[in-house]
C-alpha positions in Angstrom: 77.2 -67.6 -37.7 80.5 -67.5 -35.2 81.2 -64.8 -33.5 84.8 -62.8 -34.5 87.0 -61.7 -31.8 85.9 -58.2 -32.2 82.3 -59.4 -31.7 83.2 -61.6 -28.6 85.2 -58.4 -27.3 82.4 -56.0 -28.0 79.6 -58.4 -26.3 81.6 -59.1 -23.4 81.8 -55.0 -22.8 78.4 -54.2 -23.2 77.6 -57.5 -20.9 77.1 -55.7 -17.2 79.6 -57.1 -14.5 78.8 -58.3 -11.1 79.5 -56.4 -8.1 80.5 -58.3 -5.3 80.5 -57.6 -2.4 82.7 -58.9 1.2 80.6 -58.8 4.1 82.9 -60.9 6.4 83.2 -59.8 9.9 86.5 -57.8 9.6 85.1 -56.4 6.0 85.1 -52.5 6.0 81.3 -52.6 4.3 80.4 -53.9 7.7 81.0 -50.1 9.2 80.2 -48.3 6.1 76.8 -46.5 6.4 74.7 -46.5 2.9 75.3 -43.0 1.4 72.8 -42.3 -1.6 74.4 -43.8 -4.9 76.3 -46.1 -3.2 76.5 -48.8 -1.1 76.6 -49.7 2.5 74.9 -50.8 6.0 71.4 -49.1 7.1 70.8 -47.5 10.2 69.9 -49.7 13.6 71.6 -53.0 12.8 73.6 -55.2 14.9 75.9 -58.5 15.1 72.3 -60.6 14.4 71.1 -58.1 12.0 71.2 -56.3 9.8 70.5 -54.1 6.2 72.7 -54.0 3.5 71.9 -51.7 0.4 73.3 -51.6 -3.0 71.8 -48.2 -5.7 70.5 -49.9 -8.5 68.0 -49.3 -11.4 64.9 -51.0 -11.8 64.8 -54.6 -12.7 65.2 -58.0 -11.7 68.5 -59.2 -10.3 70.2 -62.7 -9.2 71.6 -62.2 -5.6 74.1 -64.6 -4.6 75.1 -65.1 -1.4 78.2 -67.0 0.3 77.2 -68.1 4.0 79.6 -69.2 6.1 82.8 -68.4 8.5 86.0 -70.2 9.4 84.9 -69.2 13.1 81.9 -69.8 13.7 78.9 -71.9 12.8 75.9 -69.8 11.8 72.0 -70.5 10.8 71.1 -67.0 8.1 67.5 -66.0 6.9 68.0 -63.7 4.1 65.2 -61.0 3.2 65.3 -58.3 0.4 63.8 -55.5 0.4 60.4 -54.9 2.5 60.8 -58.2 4.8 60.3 -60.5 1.2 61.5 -64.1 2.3 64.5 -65.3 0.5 65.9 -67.6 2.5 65.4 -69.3 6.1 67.5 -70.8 8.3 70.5 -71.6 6.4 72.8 -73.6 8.4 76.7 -73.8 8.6 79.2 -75.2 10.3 82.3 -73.7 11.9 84.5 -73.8 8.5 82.0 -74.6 6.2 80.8 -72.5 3.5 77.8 -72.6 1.2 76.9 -70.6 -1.7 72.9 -70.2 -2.3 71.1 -67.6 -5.2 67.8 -66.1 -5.5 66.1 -63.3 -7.7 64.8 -59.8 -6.5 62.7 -58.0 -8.1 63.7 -53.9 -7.8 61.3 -51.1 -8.6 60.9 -47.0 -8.3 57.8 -45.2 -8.4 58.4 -43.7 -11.3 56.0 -44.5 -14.6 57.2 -43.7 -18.4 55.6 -40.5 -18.7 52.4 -40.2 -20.9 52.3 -38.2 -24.5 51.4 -34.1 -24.2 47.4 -34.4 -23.9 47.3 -37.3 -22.8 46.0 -38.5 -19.2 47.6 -40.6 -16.9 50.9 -39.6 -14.5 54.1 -39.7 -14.2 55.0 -41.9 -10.7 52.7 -44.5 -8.7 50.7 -42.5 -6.3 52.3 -43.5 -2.8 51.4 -43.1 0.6 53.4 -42.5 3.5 53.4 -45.5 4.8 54.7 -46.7 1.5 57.3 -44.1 1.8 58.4 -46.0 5.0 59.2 -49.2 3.3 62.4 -50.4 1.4 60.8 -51.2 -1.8 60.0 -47.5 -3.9 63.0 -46.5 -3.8 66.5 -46.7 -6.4 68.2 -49.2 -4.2 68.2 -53.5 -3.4 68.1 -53.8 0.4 69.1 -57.4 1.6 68.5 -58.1 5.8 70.5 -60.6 7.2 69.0 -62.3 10.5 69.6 -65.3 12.8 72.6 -66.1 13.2 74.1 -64.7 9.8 77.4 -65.3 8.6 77.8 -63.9 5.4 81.1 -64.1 3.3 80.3 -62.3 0.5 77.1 -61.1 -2.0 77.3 -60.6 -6.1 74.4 -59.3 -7.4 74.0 -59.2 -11.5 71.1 -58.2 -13.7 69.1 -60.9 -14.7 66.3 -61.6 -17.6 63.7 -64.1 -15.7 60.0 -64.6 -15.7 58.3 -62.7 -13.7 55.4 -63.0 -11.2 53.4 -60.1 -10.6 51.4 -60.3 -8.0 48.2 -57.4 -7.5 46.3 -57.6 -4.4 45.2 -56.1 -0.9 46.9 -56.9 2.5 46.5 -60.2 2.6 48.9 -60.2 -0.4 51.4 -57.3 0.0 54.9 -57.2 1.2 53.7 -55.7 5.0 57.1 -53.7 5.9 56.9 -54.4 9.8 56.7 -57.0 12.3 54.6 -58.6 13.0 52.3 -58.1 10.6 53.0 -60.7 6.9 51.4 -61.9 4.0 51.8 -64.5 1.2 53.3 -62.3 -0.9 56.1 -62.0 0.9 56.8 -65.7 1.7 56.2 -66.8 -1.6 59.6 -66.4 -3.1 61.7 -68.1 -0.6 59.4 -70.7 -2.2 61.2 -71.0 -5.5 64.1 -71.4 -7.1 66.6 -68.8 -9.0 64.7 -69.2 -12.4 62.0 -66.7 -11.5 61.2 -63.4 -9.6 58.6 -62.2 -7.7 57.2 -58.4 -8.4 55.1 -57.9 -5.0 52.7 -55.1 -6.2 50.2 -55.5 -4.0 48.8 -52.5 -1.5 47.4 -52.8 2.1 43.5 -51.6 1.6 43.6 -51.9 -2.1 40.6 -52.8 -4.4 40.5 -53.5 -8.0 39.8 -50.0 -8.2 42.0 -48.1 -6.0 44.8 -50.2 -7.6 44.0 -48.7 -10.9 43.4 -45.2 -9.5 46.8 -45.4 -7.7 48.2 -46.5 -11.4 49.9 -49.5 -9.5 48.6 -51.5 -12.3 50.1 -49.1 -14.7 53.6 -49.3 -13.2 52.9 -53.4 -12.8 52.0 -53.2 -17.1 55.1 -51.0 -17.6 57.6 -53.5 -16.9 55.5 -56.7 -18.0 56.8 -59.1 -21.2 55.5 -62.2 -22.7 56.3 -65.2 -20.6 55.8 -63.1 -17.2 53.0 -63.9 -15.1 50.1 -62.3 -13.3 48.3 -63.2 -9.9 45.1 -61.6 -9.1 43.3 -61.8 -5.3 41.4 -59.1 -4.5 38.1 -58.9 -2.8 38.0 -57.6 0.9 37.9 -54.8 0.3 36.2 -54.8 -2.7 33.0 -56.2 -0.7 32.6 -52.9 1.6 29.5 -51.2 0.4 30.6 -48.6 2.6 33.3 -47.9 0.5 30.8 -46.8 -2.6 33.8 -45.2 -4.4 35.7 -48.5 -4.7 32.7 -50.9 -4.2 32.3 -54.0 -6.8 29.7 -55.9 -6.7 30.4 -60.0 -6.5 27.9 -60.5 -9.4 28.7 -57.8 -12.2 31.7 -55.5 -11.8 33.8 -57.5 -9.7 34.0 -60.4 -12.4 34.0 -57.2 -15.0 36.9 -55.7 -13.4 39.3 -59.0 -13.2 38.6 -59.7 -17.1 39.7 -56.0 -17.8 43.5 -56.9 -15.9 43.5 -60.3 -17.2 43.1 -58.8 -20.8 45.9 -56.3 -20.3 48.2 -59.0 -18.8 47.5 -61.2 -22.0 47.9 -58.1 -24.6 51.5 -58.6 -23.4 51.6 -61.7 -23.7 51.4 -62.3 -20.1 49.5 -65.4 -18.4 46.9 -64.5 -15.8 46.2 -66.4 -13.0 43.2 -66.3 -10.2 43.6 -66.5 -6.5 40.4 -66.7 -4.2 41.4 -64.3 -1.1 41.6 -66.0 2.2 38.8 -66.2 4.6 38.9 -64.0 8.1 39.2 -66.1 11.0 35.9 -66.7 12.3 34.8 -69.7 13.9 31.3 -70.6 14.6 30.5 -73.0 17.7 31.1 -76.4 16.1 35.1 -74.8 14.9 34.4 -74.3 11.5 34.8 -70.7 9.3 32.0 -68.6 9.2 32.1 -67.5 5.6 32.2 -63.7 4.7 33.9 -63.6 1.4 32.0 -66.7 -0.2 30.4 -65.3 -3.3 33.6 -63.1 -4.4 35.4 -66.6 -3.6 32.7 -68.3 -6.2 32.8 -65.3 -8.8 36.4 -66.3 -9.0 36.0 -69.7 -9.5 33.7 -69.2 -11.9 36.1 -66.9 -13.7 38.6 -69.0 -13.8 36.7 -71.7 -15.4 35.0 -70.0 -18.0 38.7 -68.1 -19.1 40.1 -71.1 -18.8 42.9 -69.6 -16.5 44.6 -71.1 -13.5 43.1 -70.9 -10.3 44.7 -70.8 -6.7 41.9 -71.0 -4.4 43.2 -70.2 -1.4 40.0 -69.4 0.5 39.5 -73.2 0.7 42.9 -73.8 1.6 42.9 -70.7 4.4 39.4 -72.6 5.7 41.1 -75.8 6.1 44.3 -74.6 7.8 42.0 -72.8 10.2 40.1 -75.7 11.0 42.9 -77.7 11.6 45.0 -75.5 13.9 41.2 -75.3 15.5 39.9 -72.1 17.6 42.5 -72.0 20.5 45.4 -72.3 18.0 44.3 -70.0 15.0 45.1 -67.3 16.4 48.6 -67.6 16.7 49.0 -67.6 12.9 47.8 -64.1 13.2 48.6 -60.3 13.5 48.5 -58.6 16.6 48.5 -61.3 19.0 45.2 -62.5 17.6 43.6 -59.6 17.6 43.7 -58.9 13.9 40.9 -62.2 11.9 42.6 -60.9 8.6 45.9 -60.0 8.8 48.5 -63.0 9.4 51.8 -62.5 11.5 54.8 -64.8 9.5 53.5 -68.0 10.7 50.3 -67.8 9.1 51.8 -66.0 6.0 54.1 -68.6 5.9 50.9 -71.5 6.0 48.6 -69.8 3.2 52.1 -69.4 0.9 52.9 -73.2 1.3 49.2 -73.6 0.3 49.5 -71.0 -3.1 52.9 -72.7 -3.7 51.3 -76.4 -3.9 48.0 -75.2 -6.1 50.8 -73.2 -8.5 53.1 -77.1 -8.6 49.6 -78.5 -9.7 47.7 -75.8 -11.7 50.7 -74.2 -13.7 52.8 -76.2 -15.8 55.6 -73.8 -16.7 56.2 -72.4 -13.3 56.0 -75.9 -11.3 59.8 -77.0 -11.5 60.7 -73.7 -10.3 58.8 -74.6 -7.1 60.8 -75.9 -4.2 58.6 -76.1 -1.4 57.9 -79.6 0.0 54.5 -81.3 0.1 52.0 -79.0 2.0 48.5 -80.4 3.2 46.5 -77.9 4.0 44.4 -79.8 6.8 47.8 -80.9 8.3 49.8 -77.4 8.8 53.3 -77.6 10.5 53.1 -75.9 14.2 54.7 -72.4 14.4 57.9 -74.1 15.9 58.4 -75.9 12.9 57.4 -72.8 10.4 59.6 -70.6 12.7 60.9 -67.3 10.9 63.1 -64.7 12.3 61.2 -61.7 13.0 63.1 -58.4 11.1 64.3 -55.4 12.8 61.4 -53.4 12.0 58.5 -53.7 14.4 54.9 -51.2 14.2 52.2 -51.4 16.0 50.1 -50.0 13.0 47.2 -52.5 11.7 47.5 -52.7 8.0 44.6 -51.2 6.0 41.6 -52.9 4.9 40.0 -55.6 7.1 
């Protein structure tokens, strides 16, 4: 049935605008600081970069961005909220401007709170370094780096897919240079037809993440169609950790089948990751293996669930073994120093590698994946994987090993 004019009228009210945004050189917002509520530039940016923050409720959003100046030529990486990749190295010329969107994912600690009598809480437990990050908070942060030139940003609302992704460090959105994870790189990865929810925690186990109630806040916003990526497991091996300890054989597999269930009660589609090895070579340069039978409980999980699986422990290995020993460690955190942890070049390697297996093993989500071909036994060299470091730098090792 048509819709009247009153009808048309009446949806086009209750439709939410865009707000847009001009971020040109000589635009006001350039010196306006971000007042709670509002909008405006964060603290410690300069010409090359710099946050931009918009109050906004929870929910996904499509970001559109105009690059470009009638002055100069510029090359912009976007990133939104705690470092999450949007886009890299944009070029332009002097005159020429180019209009590109993604989705971003905003979220607040706060959890729908449970009946009188009933357990549970009211917000996600958070630590401070959490507290530290742009991502719990009432607010879309975008960071502009390079060389940006930014004409203007709308930013609307947006009903989209989802992928939620539930994890440990080698997964979550690390907030400072130069420590990254897949998690992060993933979404510069695919197109403007789906959003990443990043909900994963630095020295989390399957667990802690329930104990936290990250999953609850993860289940809270979850709809049929949406999407949920599981990789835990390094820190789930620590016996010395008996409070959180899972045991490859019985509770580890138990544990996943409990999320996967929740994820499909809402009509969700669960999907396996294996977690990435640690870098450690033995003396003829291949991995040493130290997560091997969580790695095979997965595999095994995934097969008899019939779910997808993204085994990226065989893809780390061979991305390891082709950069070889002396090279390795440059795709890692802390100069090196850090086996587990990757700095953006090796985040940028193992998300490549989940990107590929999710073109392959996943149907509905593999024409929203841009990413070309990636062989994981051929990686690109950190020149040609080059990302522009944000403003934040810590010296802090992320939790878990």
């Amino acid at each position: 049935m048509p819709l009247t004019p009153l009808l048309l009228i009446m949806a086009a009210a209750a439709a939410p605008t865009p707000l847009t945004f001009d971020l040109g050189k000589a635009s006001p917002l350039r010196r306006q600081s971000y007042q709670a509520g509002g909008h405006g530039m964060e603290p410690g940016g300069t010409e090359t970069a710099y946050l931009f923050s918009v109050a906004l409720p929870e929910g996904n959003y499509r970001v559109t961005v105009r690059l470009g100046d009638t002055r100069s030529a510029g090359n912009t990486t976007v990133k939104a909220e705690a470092r999450r990749l949007m886009l890299r190295n944009v070029a332009t010329r002097k005159g020429q401007f180019v209009e590109r969107s993604f989705l971003v994912n905003v979220r607040t600690p706060a959890l729908p709170p449970p009946p009188a009598n009933a357990p549970g809480g009211q917000q996600v437990r958070l630590s401070p370094r959490d507290g530290q990050e742009y991502t719990w908070d009432d607010k879309l942060t975008l960071e502009f780096l390079g060389k940006p030139q930014v004409a203007s940003v709308t930013i609307a609302p947006v009903e989209a897919p989802t992928l939620y992704l539930a994890g440990d460090s080698t997964v979550t959105d690390q907030f400072a240079e130069p420590a990254a994870s897949w998690g992060q790189m993933l979404p510069a990865l695919l197109d403007d037809g789906v959003a990443v929810a990043n909900h994963a925690k630095s020295g989390a186990t399957l667990k802690s993440f329930l104990t936290d109630l990250r999953f609850d806040k993860l289940l809270s916003n979850m709809k049929p169609g949406d999407f949920l990526f599981l990789q835990f497991g390094h820190n789930d091996q620590k016996q010395e950790w008996p409070q959180t300890y899972a045991d490859a054989a019985i509770t580890y597999p138990a544990y996943l089948r409990t999320y996967m269930a929740e994820a499909r009660r809402r009509g969700a589609h669960p999907v396996l990751v294996t977690s990435p090895e640690r870098r450690n070579f033995d003396a003829q340069g291949r991995i040493r293996e130290t997560l091997g039978v969580y790695a095979a409980a997965v595999r095994k999980l995934a097969a008899d669930e019939g779910v997808p699986l993204i085994d990226l422990n065989a893809d780390s290995r061979a991305i390891y073994e082709a950069l070889g020993p002396d090279v390795a460690p440059t795709a890692f955190n802390d100069g090196g120093a850090d086996k587990t942890h990757h700095n953006n070049y090796g985040a940028w390697l193992l998300a490549n590698a989940v990107a590929q297996r999710i073109k392959a093993q996943i149907p509905a989500l593999a024409g929203h994946v841009t990413a070309p071909a990636f062989v994981p036994a051929k990686p690109p060299t950190a020149a040609q994987a080059a990302i522009v470091p944000s403003l934040i730098h810590s010296d802090q090792r992320p939790a878990g090993s």
